[in-house]
MARKE-236750 format. One record per atom (N, C-alpha, C): residue in one letter; chain; atom name; x, y, z. Coordinates in steps of 0.05 Angstrom, whole numbers. Layout:
site marpa=a | lofi=A | vexvex=CA | east=X | north=Y | up=Z
...
//
This chain:
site marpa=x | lofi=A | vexvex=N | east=810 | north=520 | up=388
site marpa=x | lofi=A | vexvex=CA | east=787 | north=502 | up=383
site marpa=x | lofi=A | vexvex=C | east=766 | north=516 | up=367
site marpa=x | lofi=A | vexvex=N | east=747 | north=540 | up=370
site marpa=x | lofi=A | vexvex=CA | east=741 | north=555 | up=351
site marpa=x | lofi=A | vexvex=C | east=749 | north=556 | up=328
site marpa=x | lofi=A | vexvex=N | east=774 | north=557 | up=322
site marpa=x | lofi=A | vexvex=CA | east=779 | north=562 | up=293
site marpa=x | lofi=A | vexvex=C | east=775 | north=540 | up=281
site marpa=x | lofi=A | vexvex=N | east=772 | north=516 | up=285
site marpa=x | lofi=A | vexvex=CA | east=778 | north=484 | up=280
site marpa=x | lofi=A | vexvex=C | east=744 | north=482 | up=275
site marpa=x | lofi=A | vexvex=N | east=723 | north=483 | up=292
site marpa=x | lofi=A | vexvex=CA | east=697 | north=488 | up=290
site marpa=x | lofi=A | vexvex=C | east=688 | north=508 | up=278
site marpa=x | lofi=A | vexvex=N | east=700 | north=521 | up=260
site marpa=x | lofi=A | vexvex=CA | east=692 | north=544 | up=241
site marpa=x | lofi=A | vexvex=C | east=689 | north=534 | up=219
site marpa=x | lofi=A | vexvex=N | east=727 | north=519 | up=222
site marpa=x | lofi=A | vexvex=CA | east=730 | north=510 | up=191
site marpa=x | lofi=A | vexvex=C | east=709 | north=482 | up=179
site marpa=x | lofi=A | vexvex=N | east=707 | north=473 | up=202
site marpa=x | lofi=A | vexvex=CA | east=685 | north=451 | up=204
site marpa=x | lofi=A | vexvex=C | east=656 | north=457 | up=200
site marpa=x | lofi=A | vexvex=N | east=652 | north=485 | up=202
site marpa=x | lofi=A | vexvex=CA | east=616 | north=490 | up=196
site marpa=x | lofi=A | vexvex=C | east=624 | north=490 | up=166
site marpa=x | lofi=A | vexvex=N | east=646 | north=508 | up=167
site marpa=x | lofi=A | vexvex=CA | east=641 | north=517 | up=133
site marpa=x | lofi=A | vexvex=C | east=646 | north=494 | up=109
site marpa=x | lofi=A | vexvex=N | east=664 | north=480 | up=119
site marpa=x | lofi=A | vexvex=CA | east=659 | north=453 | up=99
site marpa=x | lofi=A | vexvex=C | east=636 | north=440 | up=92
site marpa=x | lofi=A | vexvex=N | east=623 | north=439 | up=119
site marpa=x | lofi=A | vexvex=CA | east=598 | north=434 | up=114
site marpa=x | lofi=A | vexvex=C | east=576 | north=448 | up=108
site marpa=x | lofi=A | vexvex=N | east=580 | north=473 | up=106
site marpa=x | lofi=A | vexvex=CA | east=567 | north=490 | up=92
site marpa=x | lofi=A | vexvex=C | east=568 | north=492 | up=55
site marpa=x | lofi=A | vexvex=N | east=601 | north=479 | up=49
site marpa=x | lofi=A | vexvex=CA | east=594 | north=493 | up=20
site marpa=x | lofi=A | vexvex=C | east=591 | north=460 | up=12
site marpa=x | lofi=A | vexvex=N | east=594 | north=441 | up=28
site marpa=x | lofi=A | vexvex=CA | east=580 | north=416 | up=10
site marpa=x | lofi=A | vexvex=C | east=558 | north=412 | up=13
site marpa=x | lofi=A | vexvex=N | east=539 | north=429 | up=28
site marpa=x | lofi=A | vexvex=CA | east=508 | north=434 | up=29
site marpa=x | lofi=A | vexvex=C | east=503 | north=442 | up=4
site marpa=x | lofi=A | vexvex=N | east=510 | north=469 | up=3
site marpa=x | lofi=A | vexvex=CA | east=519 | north=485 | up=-26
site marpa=x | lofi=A | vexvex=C | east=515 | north=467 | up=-54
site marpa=x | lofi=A | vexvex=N | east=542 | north=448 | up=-53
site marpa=x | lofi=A | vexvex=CA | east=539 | north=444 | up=-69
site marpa=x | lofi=A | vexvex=C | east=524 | north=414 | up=-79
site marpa=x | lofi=A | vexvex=N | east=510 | north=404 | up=-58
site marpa=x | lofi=A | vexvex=CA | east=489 | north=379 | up=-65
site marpa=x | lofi=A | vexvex=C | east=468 | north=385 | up=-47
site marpa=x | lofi=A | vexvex=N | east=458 | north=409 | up=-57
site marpa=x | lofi=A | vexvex=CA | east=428 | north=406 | up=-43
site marpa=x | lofi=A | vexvex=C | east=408 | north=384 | up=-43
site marpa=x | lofi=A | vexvex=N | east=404 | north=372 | up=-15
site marpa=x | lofi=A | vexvex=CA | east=387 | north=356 | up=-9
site marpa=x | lofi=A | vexvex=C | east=357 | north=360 | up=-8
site marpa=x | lofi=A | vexvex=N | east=338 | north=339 | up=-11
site marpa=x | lofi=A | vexvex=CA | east=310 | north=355 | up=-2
site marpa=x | lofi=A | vexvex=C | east=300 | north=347 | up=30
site marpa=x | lofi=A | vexvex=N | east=293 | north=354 | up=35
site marpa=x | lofi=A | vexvex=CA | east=293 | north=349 | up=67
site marpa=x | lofi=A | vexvex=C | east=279 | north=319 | up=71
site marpa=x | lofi=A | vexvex=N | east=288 | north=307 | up=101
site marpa=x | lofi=A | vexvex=CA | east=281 | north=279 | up=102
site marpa=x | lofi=A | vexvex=C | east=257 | north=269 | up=100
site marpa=x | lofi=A | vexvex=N | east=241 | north=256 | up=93
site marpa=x | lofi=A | vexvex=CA | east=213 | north=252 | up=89
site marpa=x | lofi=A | vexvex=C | east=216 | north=222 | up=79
site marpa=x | lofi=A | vexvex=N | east=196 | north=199 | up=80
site marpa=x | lofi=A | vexvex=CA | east=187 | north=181 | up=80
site marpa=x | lofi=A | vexvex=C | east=182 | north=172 | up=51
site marpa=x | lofi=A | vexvex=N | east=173 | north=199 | up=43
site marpa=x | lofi=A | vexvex=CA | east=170 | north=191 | up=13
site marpa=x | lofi=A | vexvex=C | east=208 | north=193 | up=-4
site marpa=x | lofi=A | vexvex=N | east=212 | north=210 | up=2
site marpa=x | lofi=A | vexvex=CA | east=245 | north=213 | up=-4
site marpa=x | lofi=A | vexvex=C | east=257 | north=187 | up=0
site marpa=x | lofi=A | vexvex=N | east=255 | north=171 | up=17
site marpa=x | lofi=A | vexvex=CA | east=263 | north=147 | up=27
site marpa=x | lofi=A | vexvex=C | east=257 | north=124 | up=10
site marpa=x | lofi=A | vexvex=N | east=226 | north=124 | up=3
site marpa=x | lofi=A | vexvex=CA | east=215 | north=104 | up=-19
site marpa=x | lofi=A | vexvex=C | east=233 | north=102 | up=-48
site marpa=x | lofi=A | vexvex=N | east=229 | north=135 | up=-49
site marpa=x | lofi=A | vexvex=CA | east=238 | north=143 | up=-76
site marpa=x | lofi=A | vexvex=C | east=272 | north=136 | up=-81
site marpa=x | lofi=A | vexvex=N | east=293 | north=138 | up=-61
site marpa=x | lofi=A | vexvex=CA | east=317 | north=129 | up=-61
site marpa=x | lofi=A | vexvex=C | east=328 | north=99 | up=-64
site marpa=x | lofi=A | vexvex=N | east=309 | north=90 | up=-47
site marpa=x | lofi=A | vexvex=CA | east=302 | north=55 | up=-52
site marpa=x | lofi=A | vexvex=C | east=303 | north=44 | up=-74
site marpa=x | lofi=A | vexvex=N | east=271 | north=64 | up=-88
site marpa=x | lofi=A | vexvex=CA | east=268 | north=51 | up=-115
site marpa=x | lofi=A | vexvex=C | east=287 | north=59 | up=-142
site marpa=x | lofi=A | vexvex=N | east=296 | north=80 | up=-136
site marpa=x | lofi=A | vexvex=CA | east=320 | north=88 | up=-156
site marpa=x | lofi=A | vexvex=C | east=344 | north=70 | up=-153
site marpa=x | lofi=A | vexvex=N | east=350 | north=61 | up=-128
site marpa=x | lofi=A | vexvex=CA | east=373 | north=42 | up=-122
site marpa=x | lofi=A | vexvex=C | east=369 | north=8 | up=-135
site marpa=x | lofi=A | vexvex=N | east=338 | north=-2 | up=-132
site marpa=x | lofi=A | vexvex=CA | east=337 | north=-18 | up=-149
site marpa=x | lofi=A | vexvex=C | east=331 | north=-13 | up=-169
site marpa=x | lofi=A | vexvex=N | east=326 | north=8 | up=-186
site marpa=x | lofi=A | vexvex=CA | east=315 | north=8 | up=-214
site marpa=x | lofi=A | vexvex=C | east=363 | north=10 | up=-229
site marpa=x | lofi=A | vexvex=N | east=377 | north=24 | up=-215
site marpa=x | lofi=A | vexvex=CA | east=398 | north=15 | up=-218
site marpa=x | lofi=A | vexvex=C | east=411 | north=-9 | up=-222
site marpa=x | lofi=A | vexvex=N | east=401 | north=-21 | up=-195
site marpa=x | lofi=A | vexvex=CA | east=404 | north=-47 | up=-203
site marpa=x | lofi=A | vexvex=C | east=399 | north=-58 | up=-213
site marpa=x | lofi=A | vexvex=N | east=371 | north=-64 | up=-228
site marpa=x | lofi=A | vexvex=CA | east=371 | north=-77 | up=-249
site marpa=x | lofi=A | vexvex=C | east=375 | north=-66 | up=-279
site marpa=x | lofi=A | vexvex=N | east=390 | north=-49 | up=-270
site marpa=x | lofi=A | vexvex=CA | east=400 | north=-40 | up=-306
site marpa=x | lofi=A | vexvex=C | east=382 | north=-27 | up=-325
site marpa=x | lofi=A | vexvex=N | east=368 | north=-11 | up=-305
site marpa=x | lofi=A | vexvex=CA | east=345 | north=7 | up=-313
site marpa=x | lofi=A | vexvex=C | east=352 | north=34 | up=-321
site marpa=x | lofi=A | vexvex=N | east=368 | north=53 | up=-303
site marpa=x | lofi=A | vexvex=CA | east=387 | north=70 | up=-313
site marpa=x | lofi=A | vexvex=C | east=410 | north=72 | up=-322
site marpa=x | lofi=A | vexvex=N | east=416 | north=93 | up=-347
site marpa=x | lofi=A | vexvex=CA | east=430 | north=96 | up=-357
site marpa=x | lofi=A | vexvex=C | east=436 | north=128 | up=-348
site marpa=x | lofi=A | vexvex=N | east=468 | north=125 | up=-355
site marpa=x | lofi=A | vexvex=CA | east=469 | north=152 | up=-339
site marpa=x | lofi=A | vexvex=C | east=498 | north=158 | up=-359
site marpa=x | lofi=A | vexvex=N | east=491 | north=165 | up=-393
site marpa=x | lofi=A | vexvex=CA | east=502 | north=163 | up=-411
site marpa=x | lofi=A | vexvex=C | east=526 | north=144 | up=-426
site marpa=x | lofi=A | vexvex=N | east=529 | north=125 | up=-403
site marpa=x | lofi=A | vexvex=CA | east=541 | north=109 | up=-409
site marpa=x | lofi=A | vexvex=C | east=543 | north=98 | up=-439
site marpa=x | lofi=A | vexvex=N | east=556 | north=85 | up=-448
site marpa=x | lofi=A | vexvex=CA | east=549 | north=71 | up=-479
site marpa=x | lofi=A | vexvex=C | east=531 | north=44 | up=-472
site marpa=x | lofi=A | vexvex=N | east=544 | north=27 | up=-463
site marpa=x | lofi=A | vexvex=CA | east=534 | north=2 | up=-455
site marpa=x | lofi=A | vexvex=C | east=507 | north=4 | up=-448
site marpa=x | lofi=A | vexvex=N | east=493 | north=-14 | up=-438
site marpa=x | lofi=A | vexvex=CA | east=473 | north=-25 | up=-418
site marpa=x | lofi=A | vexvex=C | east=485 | north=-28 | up=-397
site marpa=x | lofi=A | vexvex=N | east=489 | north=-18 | up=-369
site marpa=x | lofi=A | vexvex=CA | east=498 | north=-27 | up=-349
site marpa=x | lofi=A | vexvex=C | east=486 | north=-58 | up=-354
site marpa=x | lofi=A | vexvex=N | east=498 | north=-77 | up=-327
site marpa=x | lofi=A | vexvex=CA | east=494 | north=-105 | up=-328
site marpa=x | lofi=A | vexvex=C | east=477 | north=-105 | up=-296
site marpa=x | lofi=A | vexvex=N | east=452 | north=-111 | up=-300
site marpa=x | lofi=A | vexvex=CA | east=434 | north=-116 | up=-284
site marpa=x | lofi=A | vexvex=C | east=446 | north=-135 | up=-259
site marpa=x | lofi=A | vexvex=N | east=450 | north=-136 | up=-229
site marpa=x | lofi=A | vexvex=CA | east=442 | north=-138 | up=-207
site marpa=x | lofi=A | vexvex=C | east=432 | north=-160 | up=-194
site marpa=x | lofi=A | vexvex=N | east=415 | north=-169 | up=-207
site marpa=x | lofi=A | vexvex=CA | east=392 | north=-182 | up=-197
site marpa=x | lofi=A | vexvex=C | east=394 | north=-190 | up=-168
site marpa=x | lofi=A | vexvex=N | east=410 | north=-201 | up=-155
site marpa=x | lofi=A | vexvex=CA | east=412 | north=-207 | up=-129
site marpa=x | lofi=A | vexvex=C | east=410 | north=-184 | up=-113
site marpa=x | lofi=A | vexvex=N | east=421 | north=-161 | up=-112
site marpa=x | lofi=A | vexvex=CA | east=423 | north=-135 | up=-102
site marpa=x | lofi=A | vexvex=C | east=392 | north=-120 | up=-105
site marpa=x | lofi=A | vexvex=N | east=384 | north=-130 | up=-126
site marpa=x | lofi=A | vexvex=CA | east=357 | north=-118 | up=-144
site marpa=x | lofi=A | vexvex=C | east=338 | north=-123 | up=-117
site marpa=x | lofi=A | vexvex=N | east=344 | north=-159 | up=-122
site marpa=x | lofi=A | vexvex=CA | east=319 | north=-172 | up=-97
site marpa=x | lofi=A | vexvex=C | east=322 | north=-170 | up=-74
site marpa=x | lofi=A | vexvex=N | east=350 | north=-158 | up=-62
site marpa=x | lofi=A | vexvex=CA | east=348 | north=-156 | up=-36
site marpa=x | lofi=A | vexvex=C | east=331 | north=-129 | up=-22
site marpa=x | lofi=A | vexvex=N | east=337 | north=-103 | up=-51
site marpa=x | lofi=A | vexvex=CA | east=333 | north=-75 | up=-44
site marpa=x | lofi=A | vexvex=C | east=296 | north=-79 | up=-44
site marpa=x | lofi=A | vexvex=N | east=291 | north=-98 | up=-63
site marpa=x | lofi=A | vexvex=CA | east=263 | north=-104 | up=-61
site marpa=x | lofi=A | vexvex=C | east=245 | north=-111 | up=-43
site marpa=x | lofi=A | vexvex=N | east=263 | north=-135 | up=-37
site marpa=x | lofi=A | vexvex=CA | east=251 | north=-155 | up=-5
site marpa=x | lofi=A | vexvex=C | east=258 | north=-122 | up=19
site marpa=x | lofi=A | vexvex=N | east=274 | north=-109 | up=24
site marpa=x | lofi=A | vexvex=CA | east=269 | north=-89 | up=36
site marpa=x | lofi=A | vexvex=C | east=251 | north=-69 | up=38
site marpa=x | lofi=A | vexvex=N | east=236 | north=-64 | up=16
site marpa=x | lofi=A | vexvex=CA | east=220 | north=-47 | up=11
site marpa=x | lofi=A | vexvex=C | east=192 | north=-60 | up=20
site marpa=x | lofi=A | vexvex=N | east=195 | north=-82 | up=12
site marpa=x | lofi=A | vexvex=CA | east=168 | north=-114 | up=20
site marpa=x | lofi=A | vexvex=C | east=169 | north=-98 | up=51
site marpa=x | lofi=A | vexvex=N | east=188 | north=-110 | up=79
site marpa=x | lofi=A | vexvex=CA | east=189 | north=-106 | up=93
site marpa=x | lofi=A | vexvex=C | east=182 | north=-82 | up=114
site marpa=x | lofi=A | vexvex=N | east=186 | north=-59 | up=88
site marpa=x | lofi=A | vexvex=CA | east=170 | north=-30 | up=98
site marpa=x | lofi=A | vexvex=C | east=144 | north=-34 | up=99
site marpa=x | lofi=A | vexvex=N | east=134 | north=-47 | up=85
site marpa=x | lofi=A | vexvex=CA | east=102 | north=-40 | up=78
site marpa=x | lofi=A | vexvex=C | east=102 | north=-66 | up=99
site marpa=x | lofi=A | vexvex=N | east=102 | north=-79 | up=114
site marpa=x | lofi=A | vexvex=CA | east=97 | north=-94 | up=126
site marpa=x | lofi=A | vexvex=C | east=93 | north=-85 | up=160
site marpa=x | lofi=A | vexvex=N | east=120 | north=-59 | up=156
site marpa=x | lofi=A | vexvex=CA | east=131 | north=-56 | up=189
site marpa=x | lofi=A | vexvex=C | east=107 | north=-22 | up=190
site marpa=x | lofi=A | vexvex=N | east=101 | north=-10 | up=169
site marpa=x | lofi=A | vexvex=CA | east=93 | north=12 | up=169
site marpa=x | lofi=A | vexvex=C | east=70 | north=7 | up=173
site marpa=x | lofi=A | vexvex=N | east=49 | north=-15 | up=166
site marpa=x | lofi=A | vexvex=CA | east=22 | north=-24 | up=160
site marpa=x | lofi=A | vexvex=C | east=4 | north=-5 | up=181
site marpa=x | lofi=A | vexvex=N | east=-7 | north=15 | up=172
site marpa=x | lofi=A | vexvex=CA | east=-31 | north=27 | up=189
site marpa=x | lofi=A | vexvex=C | east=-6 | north=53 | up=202
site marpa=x | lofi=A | vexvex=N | east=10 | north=62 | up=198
site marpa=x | lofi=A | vexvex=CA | east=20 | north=80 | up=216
site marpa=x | lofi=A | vexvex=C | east=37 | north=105 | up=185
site marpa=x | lofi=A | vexvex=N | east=12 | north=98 | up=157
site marpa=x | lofi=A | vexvex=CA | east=31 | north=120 | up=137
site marpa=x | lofi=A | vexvex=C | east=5 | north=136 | up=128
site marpa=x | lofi=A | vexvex=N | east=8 | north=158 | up=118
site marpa=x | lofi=A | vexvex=CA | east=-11 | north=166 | up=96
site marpa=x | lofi=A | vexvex=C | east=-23 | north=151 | up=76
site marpa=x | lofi=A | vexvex=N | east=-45 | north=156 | up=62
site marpa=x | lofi=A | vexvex=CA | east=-54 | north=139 | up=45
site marpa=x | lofi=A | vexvex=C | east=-37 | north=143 | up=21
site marpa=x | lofi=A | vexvex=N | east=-30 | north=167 | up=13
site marpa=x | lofi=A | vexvex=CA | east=-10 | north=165 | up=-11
site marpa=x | lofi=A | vexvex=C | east=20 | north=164 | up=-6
site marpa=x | lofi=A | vexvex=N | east=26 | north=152 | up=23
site marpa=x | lofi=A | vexvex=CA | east=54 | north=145 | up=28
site marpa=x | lofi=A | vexvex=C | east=51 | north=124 | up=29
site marpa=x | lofi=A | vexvex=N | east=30 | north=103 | up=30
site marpa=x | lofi=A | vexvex=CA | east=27 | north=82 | up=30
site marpa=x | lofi=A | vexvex=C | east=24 | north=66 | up=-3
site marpa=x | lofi=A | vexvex=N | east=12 | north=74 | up=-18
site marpa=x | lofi=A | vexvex=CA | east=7 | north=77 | up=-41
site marpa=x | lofi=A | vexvex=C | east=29 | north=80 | up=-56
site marpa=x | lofi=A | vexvex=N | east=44 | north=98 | up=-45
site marpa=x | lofi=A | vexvex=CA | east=74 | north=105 | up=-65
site marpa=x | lofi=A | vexvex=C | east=90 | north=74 | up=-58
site marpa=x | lofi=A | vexvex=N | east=101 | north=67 | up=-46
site marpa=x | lofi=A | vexvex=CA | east=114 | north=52 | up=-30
site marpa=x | lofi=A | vexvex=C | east=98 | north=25 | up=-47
site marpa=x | lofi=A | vexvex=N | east=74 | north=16 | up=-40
site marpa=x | lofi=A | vexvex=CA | east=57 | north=-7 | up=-54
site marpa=x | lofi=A | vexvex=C | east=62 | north=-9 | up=-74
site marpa=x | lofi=A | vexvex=N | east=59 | north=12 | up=-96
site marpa=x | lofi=A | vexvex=CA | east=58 | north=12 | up=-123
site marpa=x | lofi=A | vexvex=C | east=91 | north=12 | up=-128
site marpa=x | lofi=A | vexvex=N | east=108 | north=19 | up=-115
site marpa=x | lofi=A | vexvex=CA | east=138 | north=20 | up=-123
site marpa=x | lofi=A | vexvex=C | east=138 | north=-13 | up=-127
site marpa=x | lofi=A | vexvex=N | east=130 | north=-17 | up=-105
site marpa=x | lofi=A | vexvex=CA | east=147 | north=-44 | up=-97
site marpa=x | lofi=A | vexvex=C | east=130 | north=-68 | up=-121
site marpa=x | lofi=A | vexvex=N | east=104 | north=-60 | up=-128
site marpa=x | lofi=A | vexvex=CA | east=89 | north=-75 | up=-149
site marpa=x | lofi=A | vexvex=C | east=103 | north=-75 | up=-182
site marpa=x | lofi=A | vexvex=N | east=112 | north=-51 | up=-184
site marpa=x | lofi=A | vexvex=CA | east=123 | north=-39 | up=-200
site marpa=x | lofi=A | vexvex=C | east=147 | north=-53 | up=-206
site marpa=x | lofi=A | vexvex=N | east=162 | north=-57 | up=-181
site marpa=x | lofi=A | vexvex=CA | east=187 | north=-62 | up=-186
site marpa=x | lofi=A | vexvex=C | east=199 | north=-97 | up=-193
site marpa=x | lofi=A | vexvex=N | east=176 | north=-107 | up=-173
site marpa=x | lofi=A | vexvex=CA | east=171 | north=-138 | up=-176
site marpa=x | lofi=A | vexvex=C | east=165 | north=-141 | up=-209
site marpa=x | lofi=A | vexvex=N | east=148 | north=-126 | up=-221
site marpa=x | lofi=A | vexvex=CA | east=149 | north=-135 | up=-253
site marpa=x | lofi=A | vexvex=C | east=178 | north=-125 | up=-261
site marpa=x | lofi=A | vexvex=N | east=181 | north=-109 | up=-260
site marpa=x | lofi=A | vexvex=CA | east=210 | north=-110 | up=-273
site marpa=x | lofi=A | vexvex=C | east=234 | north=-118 | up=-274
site marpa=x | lofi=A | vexvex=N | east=231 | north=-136 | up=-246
site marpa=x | lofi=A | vexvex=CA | east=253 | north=-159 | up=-244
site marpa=x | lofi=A | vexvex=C | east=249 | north=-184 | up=-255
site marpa=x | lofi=A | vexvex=N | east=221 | north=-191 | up=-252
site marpa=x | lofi=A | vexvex=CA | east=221 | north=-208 | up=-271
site marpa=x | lofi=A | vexvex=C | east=223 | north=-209 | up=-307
site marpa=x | lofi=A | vexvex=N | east=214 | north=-182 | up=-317
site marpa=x | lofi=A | vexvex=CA | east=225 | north=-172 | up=-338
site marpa=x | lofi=A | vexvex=C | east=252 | north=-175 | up=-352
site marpa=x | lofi=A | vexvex=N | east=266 | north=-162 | up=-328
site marpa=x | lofi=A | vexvex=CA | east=304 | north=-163 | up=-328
site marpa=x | lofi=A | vexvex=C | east=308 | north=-194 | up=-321
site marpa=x | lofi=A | vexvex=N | east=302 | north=-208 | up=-318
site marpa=x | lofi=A | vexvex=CA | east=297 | north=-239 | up=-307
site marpa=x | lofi=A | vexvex=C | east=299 | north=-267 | up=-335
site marpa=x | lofi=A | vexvex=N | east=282 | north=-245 | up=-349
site marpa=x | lofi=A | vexvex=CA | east=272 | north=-263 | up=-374
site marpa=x | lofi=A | vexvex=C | east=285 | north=-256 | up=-399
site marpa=x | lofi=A | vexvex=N | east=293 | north=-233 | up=-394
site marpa=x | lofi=A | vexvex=CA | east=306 | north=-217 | up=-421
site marpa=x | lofi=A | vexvex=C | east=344 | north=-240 | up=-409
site marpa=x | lofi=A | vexvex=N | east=349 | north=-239 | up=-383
site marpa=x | lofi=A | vexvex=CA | east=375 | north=-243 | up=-375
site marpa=x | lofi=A | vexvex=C | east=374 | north=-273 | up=-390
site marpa=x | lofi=A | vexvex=N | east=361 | north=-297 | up=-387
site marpa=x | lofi=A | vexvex=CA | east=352 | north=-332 | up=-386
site marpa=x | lofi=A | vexvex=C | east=343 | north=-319 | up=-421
site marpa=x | lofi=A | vexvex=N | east=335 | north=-306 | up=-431
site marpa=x | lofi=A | vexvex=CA | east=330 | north=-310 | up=-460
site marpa=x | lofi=A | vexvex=C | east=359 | north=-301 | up=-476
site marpa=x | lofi=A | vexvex=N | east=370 | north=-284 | up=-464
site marpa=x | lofi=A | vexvex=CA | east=402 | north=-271 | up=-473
site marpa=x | lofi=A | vexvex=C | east=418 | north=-308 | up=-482
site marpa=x | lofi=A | vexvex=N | east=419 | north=-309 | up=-447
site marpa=x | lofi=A | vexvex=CA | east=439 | north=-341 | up=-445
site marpa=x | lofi=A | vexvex=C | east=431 | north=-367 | up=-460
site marpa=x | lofi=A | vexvex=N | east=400 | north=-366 | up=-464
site marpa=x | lofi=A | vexvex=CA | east=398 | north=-384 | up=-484
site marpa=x | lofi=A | vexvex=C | east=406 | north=-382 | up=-510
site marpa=x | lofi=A | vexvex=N | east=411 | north=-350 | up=-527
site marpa=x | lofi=A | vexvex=CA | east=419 | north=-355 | up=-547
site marpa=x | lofi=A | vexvex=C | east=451 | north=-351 | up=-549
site marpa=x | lofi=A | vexvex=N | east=462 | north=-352 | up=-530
site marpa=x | lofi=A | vexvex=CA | east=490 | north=-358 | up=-522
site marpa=x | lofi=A | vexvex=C | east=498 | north=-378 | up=-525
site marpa=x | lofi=A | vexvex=N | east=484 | north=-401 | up=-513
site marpa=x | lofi=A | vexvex=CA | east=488 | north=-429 | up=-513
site marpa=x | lofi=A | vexvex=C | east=481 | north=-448 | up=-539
//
């Protein structure tokens, strides 16, 4: 059994290694959120050729989630953990509607 729990630290030792994480924090959390919808709506490129194809349903759900933080956190964050989080989520609301209008102006000249 030892040897089995060895080989098991060390796996998990060299995939530490090799994707260093930054440690868990609140703000880390915001910031993963908002990268996950700025993905989704076809915000990053990650050299692809194309434009990835925007989300939007996935966009608004990761959104309405983030809504929900600032709702459940209210009075229990830092002022600039609070702030980060506000302004993501302000931030992010214009840009769906952005990706929103650019999507409905695309299809109109489709049609």
């Amino acid at each position: 059994m030892g040897a089995m729990s060895d080989e098991v630290i060390q796996d998990q030792t060299s995939e530490e290694s090799r994707f260093p994480l930054p440690p868990p924090s609140f703000a880390f959390l915001v910031m993963s959120l908002r990268a996950q919808a700025e993905m989704q709506l076809g915000l990053m490129h990650f050299g692809e050729e194309e434009k990835p194809q925007p989300e939007l349903m996935l966009a608004r759900h990761t959104i309405d989630l983030m809504a929900v933080l600032i709702e459940k956190t209210r009075g229990n964050l830092a002022i600039e953990e609070q702030r980060m989080l506000e302004n993501s989520v302000t931030e992010l609301r214009f840009r769906y509607v952005q990706v929103s209008e650019e999507i409905a102006k695309a299809s109109a000249q489709k049609a």
